[in-house]
N, CA, C and O atoms as a DFTB+ gen file, in Angstrom:
680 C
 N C O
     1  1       0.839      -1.185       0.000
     2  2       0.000       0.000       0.000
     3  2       0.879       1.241       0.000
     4  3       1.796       1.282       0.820
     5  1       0.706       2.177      -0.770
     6  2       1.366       3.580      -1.116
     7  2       0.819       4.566       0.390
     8  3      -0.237       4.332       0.977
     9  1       1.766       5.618       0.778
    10  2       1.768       5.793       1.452
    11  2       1.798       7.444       0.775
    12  3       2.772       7.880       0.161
    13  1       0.772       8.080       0.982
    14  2       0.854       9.369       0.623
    15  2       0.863      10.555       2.013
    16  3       0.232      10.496       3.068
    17  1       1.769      11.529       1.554
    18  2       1.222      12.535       2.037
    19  2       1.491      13.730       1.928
    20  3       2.543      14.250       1.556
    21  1      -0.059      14.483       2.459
    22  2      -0.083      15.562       2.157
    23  2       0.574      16.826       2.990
    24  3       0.795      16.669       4.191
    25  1       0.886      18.085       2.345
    26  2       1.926      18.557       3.483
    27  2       1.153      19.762       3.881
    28  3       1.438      20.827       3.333
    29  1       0.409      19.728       4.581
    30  2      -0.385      20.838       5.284
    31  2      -1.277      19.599       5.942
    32  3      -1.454      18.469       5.486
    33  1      -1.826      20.252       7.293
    34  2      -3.061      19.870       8.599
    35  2      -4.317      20.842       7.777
    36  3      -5.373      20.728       8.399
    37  1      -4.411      21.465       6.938
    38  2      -5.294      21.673       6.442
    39  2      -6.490      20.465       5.936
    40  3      -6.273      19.585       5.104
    41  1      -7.875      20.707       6.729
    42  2      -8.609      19.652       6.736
    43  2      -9.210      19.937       4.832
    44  3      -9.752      18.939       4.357
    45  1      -9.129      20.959       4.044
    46  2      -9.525      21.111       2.479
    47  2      -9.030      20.005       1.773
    48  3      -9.470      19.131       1.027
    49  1      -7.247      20.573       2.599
    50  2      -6.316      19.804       1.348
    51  2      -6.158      18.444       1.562
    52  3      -5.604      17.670       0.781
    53  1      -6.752      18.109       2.846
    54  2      -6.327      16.795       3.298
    55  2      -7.822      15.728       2.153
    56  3      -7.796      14.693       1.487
    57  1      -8.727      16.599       2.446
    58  2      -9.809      15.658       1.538
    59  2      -9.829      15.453       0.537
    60  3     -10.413      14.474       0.073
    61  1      -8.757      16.903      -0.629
    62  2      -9.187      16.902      -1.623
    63  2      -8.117      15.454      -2.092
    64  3      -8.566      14.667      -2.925
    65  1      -7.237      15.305      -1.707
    66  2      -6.184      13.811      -1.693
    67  2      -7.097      12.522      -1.401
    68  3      -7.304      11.634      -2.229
    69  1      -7.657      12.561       0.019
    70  2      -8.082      11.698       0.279
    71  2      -8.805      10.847      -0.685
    72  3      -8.689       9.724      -1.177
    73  1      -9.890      12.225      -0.767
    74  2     -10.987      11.839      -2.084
    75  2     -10.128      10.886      -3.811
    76  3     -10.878      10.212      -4.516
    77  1      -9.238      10.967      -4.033
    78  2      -8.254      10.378      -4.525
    79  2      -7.716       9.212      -4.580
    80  3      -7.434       8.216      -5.245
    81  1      -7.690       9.863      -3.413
    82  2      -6.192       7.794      -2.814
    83  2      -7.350       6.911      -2.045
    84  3      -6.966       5.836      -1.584
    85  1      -8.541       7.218      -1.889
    86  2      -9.011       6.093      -1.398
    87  2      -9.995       4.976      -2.144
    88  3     -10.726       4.063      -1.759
    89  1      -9.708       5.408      -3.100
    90  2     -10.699       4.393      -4.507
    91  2      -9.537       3.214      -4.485
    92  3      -9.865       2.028      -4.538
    93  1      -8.258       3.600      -4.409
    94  2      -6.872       3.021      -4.923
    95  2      -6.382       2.140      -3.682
    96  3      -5.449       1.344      -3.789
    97  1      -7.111       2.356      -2.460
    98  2      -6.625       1.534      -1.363
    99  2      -4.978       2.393      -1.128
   100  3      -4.041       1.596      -1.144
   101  1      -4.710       3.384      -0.990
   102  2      -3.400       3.913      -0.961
   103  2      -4.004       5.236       0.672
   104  3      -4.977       5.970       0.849
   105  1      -2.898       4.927       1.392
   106  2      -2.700       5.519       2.600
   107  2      -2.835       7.273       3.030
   108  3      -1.896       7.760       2.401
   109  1      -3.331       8.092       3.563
   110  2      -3.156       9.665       3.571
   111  2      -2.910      10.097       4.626
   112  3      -3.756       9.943       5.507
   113  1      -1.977      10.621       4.854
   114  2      -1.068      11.159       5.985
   115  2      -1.090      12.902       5.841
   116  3      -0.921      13.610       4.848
   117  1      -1.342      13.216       7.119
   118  2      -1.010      14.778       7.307
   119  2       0.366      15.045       7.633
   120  3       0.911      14.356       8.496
   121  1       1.107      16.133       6.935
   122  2       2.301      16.037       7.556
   123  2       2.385      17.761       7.329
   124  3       2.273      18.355       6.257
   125  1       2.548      18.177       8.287
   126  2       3.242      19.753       8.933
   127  2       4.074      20.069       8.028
   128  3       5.184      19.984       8.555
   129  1       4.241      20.579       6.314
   130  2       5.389      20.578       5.767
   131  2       5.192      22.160       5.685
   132  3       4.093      22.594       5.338
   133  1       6.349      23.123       6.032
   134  2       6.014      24.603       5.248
   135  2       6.348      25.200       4.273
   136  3       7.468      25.022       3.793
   137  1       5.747      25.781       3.910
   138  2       5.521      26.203       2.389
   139  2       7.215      26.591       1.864
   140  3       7.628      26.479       0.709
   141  1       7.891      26.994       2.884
   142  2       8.884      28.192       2.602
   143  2       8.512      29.389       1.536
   144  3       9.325      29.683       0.660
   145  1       7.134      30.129       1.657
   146  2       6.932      31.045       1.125
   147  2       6.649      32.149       1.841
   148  3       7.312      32.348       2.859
   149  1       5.567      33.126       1.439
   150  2       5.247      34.260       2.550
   151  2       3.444      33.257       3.008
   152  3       3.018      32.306       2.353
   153  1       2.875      33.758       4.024
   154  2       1.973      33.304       4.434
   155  2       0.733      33.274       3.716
   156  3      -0.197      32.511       3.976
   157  1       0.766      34.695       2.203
   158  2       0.037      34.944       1.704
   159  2       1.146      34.940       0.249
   160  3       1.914      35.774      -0.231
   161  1       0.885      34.024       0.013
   162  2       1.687      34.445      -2.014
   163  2       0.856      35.400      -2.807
   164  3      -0.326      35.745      -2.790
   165  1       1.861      35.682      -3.469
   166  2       1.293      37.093      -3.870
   167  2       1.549      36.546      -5.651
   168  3       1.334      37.466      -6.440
   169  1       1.823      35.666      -6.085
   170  2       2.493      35.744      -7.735
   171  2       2.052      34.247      -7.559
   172  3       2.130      33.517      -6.571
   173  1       1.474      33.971      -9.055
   174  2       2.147      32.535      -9.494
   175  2       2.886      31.321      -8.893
   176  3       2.634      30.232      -8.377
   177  1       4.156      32.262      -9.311
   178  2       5.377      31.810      -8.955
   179  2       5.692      31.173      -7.466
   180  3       6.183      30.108      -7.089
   181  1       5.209      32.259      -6.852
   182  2       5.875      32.364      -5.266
   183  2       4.551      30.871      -4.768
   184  3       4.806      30.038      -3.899
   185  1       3.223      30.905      -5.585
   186  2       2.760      29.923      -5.040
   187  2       2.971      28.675      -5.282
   188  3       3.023      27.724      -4.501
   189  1       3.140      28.744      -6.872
   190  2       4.075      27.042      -7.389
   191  2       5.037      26.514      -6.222
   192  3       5.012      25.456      -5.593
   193  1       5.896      27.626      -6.151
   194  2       7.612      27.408      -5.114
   195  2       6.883      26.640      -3.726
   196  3       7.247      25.549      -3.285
   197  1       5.532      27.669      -3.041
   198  2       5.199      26.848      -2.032
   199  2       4.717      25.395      -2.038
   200  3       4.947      24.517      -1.207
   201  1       4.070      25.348      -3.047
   202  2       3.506      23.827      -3.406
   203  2       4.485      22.960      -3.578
   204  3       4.211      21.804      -3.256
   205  1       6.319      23.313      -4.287
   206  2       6.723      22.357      -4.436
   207  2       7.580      22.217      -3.331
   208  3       8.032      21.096      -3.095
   209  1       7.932      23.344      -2.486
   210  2       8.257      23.543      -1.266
   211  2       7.954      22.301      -0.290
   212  3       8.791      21.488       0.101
   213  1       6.311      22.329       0.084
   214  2       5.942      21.365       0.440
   215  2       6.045      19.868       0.001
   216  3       6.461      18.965       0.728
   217  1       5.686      19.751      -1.067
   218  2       5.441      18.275      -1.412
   219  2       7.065      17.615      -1.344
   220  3       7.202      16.396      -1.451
   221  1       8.093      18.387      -1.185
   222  2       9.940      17.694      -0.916
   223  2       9.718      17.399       0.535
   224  3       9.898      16.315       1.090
   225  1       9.212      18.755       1.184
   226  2       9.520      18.473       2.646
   227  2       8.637      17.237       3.411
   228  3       8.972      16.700       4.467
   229  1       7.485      16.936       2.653
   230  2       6.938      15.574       2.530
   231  2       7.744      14.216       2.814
   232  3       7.812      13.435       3.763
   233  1       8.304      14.301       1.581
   234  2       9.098      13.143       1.446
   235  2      10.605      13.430       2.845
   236  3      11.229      12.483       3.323
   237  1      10.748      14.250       3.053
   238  2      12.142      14.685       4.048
   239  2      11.496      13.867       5.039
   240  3      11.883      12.763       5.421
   241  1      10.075      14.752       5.578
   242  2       9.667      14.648       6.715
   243  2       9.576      13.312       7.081
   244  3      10.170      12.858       8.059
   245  1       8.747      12.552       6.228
   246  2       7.696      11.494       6.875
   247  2       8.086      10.717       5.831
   248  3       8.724      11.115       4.855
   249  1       7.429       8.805       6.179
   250  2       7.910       7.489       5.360
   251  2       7.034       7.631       4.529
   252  3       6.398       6.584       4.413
   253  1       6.442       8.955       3.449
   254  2       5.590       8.735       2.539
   255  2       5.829       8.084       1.418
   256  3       7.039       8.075       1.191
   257  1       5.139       7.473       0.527
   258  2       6.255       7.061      -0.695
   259  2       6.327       8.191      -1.841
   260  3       7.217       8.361      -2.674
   261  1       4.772       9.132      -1.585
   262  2       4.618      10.075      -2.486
   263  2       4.230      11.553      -1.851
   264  3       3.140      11.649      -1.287
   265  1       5.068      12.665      -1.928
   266  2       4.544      13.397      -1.400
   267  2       3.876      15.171      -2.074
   268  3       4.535      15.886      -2.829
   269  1       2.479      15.510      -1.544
   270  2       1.727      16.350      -2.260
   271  2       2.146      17.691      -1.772
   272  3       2.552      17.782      -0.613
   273  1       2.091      18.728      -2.528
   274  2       2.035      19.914      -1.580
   275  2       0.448      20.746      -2.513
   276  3       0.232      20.808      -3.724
   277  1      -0.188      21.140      -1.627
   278  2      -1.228      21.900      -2.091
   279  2      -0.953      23.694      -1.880
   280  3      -0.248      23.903      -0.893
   281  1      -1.285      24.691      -2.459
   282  2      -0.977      25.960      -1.999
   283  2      -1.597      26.784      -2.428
   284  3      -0.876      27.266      -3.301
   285  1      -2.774      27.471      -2.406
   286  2      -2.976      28.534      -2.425
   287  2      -2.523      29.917      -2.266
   288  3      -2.207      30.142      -1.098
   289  1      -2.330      31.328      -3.371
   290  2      -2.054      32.395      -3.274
   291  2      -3.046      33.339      -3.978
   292  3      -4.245      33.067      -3.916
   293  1      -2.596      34.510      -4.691
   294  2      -3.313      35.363      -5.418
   295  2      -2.297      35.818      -6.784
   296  3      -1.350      35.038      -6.874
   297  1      -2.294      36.352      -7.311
   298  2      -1.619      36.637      -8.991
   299  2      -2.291      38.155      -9.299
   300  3      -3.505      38.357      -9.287
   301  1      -1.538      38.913      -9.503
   302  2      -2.434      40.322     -10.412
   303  2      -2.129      40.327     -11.233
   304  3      -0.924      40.343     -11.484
   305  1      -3.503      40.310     -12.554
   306  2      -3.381      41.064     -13.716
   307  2      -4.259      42.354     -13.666
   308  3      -4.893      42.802     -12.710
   309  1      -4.152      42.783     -14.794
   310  2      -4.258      44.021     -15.245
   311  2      -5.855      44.791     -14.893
   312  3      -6.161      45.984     -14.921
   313  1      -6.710      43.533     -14.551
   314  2      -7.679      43.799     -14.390
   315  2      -8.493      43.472     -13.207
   316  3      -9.703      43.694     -13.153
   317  1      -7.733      42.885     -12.168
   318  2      -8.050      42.277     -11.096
   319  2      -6.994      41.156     -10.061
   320  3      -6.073      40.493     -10.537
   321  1      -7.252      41.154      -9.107
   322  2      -6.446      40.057      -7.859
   323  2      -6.706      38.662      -7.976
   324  3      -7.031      38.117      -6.921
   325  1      -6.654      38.052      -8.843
   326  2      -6.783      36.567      -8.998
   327  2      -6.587      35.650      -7.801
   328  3      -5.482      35.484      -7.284
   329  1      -7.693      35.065      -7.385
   330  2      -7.197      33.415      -6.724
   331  2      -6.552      32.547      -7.689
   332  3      -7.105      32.423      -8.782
   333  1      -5.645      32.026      -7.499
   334  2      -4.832      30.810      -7.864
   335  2      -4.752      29.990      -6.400
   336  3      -4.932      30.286      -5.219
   337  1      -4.253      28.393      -7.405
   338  2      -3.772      27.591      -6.346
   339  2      -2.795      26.707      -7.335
   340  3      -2.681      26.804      -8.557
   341  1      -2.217      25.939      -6.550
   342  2      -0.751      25.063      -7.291
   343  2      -0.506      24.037      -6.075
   344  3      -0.295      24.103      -4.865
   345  1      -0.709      22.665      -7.458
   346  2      -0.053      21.299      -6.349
   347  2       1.223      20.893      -7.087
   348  3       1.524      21.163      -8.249
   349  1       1.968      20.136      -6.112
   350  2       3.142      19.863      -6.558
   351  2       2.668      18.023      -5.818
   352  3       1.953      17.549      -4.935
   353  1       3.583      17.575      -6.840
   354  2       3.776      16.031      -6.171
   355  2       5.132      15.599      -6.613
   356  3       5.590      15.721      -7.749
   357  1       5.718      15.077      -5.570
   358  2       6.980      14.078      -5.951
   359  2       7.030      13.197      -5.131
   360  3       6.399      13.381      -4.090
   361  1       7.756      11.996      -5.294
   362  2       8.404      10.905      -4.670
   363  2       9.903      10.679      -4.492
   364  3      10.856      11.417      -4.742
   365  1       9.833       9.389      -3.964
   366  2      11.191       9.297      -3.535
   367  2      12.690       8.912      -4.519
   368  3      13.883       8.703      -4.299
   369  1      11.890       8.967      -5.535
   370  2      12.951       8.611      -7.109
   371  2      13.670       9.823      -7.516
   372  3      14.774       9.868      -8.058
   373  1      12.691      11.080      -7.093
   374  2      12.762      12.309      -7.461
   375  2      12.129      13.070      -9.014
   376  3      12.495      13.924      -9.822
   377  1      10.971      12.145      -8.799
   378  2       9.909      12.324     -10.068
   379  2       9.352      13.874      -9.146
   380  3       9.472      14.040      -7.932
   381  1       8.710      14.915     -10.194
   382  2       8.188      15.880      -9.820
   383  2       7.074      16.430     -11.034
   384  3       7.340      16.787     -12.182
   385  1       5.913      16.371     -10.441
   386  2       5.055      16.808     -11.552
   387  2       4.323      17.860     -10.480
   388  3       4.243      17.700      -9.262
   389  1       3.718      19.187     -11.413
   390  2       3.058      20.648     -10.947
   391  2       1.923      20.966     -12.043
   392  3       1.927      20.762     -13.257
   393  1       1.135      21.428     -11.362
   394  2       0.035      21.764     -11.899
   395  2      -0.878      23.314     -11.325
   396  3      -0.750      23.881     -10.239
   397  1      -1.442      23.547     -12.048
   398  2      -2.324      25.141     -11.772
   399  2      -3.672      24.846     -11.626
   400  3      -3.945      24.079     -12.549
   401  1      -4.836      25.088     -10.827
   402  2      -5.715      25.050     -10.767
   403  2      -6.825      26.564     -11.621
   404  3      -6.400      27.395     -12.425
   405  1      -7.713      26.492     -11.274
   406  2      -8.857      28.189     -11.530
   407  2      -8.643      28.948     -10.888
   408  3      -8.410      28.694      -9.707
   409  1      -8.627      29.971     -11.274
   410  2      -8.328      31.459     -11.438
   411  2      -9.680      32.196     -11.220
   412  3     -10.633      31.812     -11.899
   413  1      -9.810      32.942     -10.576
   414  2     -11.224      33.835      -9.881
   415  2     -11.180      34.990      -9.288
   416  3     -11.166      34.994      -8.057
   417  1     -11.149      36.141      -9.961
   418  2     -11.351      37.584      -9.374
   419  2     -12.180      37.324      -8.256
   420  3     -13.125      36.582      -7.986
   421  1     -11.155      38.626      -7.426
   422  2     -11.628      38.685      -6.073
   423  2     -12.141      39.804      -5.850
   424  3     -11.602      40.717      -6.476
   425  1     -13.121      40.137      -5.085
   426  2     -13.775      41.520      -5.133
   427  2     -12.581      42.550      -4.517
   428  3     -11.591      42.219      -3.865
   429  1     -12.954      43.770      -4.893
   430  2     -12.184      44.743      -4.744
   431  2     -12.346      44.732      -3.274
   432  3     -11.255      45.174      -2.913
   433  1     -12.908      44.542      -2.392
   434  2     -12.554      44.969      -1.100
   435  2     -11.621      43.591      -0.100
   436  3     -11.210      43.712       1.054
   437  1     -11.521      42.595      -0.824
   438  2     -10.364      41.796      -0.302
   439  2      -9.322      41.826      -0.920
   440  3      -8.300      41.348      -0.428
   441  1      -9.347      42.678      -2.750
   442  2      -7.830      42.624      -3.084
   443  2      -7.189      44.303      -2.474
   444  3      -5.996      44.552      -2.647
   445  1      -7.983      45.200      -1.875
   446  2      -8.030      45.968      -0.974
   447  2      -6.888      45.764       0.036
   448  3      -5.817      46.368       0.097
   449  1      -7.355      44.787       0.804
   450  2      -6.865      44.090       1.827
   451  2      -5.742      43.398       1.968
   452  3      -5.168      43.036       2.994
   453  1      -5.450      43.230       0.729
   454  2      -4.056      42.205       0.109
   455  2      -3.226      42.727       0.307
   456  3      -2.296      42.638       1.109
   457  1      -3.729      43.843      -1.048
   458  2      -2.455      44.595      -1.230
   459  2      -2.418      45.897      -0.027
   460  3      -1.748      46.878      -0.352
   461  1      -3.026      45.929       1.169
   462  2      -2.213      46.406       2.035
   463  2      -1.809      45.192       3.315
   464  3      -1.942      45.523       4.494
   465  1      -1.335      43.845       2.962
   466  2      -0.747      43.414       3.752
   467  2      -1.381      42.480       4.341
   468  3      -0.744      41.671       5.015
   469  1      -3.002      42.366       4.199
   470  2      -3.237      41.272       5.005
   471  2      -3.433      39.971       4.045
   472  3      -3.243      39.794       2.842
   473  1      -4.002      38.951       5.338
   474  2      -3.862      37.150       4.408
   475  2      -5.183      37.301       3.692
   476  3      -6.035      38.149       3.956
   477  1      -5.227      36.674       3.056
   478  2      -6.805      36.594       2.382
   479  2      -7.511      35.299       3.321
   480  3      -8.678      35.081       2.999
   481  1      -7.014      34.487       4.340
   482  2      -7.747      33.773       5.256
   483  2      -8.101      34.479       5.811
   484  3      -9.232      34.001       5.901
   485  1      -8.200      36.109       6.849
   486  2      -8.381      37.059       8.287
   487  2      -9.317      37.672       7.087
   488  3     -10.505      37.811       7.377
   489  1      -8.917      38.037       5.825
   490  2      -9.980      38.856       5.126
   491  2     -11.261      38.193       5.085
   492  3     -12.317      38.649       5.524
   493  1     -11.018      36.699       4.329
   494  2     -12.332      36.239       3.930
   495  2     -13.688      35.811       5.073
   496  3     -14.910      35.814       4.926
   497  1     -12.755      35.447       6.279
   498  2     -13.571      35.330       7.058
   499  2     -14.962      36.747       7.708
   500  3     -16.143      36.764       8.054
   501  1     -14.104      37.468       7.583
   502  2     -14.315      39.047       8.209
   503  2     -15.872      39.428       6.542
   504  3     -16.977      39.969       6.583
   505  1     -15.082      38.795       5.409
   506  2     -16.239      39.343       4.264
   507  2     -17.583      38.567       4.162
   508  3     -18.686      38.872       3.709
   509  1     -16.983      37.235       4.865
   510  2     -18.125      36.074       4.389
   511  2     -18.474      35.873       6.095
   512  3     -19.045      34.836       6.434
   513  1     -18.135      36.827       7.060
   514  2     -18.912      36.433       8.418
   515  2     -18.788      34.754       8.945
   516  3     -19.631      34.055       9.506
   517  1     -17.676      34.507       8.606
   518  2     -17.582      33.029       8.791
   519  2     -15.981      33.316       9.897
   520  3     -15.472      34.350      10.329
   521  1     -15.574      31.738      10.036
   522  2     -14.632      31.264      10.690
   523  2     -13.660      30.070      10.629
   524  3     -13.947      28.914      10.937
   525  1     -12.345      30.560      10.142
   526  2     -12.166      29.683       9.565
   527  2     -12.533      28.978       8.035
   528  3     -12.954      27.838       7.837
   529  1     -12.287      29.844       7.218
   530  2     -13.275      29.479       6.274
   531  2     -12.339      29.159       4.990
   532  3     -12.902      29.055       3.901
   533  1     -10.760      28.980       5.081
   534  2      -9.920      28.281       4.593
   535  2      -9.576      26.909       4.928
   536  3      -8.553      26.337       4.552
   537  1     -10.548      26.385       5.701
   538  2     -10.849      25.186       6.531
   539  2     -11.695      24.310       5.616
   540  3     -11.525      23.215       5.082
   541  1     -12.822      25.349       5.644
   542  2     -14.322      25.132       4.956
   543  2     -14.045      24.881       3.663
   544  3     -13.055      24.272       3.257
   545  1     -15.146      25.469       2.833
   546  2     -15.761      26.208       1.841
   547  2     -14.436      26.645       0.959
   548  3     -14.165      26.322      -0.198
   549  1     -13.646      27.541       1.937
   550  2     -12.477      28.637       1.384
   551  2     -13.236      29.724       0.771
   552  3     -14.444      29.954       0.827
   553  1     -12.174      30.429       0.100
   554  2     -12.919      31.801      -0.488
   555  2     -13.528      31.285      -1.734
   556  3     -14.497      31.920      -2.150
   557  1     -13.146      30.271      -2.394
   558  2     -13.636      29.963      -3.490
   559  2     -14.942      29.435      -3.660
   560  3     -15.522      29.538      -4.741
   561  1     -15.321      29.018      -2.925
   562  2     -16.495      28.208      -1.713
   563  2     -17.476      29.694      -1.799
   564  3     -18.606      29.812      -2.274
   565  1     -16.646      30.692      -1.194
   566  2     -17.585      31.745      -1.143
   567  2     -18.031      32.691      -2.121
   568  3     -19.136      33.222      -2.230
   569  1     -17.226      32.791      -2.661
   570  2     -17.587      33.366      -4.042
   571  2     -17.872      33.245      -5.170
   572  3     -17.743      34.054      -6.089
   573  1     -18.599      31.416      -5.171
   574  2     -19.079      30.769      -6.003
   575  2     -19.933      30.447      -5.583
   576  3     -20.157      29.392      -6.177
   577  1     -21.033      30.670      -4.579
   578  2     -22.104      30.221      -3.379
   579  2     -21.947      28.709      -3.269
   580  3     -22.967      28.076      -2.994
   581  1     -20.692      27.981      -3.465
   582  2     -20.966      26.986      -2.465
   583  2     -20.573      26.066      -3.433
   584  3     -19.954      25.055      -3.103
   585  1     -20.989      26.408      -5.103
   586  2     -20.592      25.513      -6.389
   587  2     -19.434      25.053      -6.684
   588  3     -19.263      24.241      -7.593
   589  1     -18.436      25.549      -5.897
   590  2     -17.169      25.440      -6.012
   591  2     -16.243      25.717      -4.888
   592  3     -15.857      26.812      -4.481
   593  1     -15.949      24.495      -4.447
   594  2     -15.073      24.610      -2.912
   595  2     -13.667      24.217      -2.589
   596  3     -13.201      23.358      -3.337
   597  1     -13.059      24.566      -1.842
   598  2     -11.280      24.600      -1.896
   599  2     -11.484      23.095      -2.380
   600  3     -11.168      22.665      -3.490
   601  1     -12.244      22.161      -1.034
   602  2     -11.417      20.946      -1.528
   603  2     -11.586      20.228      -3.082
   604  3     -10.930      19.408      -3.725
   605  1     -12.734      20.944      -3.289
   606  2     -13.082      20.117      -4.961
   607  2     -11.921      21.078      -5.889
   608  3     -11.236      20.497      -6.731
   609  1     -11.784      22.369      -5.695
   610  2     -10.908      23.022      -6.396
   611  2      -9.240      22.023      -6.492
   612  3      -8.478      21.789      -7.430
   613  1      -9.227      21.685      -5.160
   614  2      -7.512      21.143      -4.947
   615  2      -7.503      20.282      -5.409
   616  3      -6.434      19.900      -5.887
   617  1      -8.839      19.368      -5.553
   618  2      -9.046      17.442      -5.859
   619  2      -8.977      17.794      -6.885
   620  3      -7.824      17.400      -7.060
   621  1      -9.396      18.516      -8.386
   622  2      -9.187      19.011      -9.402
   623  2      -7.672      19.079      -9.757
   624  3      -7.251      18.345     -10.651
   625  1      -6.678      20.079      -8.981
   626  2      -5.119      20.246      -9.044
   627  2      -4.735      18.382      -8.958
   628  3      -4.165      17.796      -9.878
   629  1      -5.272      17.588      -7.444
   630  2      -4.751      16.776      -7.577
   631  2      -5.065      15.631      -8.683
   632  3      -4.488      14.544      -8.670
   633  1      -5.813      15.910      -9.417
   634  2      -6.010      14.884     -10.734
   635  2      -4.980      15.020     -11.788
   636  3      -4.440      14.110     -12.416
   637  1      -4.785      16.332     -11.889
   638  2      -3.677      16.472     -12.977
   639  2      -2.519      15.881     -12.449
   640  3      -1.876      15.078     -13.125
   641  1      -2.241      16.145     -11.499
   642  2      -0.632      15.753     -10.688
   643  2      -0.996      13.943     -10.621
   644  3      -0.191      13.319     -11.311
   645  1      -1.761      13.292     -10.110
   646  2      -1.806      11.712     -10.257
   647  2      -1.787      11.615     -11.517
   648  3      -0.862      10.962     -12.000
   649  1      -2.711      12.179     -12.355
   650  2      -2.401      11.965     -13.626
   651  2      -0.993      11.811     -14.555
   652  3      -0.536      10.955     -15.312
   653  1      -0.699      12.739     -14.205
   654  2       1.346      13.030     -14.476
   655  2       2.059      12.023     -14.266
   656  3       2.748      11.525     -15.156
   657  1       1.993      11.481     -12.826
   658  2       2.450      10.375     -11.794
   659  2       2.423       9.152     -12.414
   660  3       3.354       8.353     -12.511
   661  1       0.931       9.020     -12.965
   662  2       0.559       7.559     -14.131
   663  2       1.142       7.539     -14.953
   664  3       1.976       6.639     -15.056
   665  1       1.018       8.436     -15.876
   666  2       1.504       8.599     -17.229
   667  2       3.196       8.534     -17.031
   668  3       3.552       8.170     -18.152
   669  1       4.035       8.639     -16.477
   670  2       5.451       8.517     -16.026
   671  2       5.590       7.480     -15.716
   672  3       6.778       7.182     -15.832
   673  1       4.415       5.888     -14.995
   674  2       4.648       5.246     -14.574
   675  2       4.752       4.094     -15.696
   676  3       5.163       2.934     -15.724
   677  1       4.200       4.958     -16.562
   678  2       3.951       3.308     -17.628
   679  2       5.386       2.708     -18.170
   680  3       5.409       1.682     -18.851
């Protein structure tokens, strides 16, 4: 039995895996990995780095055989504060496959909030009267009434990345 895991205690990211590895009879482990980014990514980039950040310190940390990193940040274009998110997966061979999830303008009064400094977790809660709601729903959760939620958003990232994983395996 494969031994996965994911590198955040985040209960989103932990399901959106779960939901995954458990058709396959394959194992899901939480493991404390940190991003080595800022708390709030602000680019693309800086959120890929956290995702793949995580999914190494996976494999460092813990006897996984495969390890995920999930990450959420934000991206600006020209016309708005984008949600992004980015999973990374590798194993212990040193296979590495990355992937990008959906992209979703954020209302002006949380990219407000961004760009003077705060997380978009302390924002969203405060916009959507909730708690914890990068737990939940997430912002994506909220600003899609409900049609679209972190963990289905991440289980999405993580299809492409197993997908990758297969297709390498043949």
């Amino acid at each position: 039995m494969k031994i996965v895991g994911v590198g955040s205690k985040n209960p989103a990211k932990i399901k959106a895996v779960e939901r995954l590895c458990a058709p396959l009879g394959w194992r899901v482990i939480a493991v404390d990995a940190p991003s080595g980014v800022s708390a709030m990514p602000m680019t693309d980039e800086e959120t890929k780095k956290g995702a793949v950040h995580r999914a190494r310190k996976v494999i460092e940390l813990s006897a996984a055989d495969i390890g995920i990193g999930l990450e959420g940040g934000v991206m600006d274009m020209e016309d708005a504060l984008y949600l992004c998110n980015w999973g990374a997966l590798c194993d212990r061979r040193g296979f590495l496959a990355t992937a990008a999830g959906a992209r979703l303008p954020l209302p002006e009064a949380l990219a407000r909030g961004i760009r003077a400094g705060q997380e978009l977790g302390e924002l969203i809660d405060a916009y959507a009267a909730g708690k914890d709601v990068r737990k939940g729903a997430g912002t994506v959760g909220v600003l899609t009434h409900g049609r679209v939620t972190r963990d289905a958003m991440f289980y999405h990232v993580a299809l492409l990345l197993f997908g990758q994983y297969e297709y390498a395996q043949r």
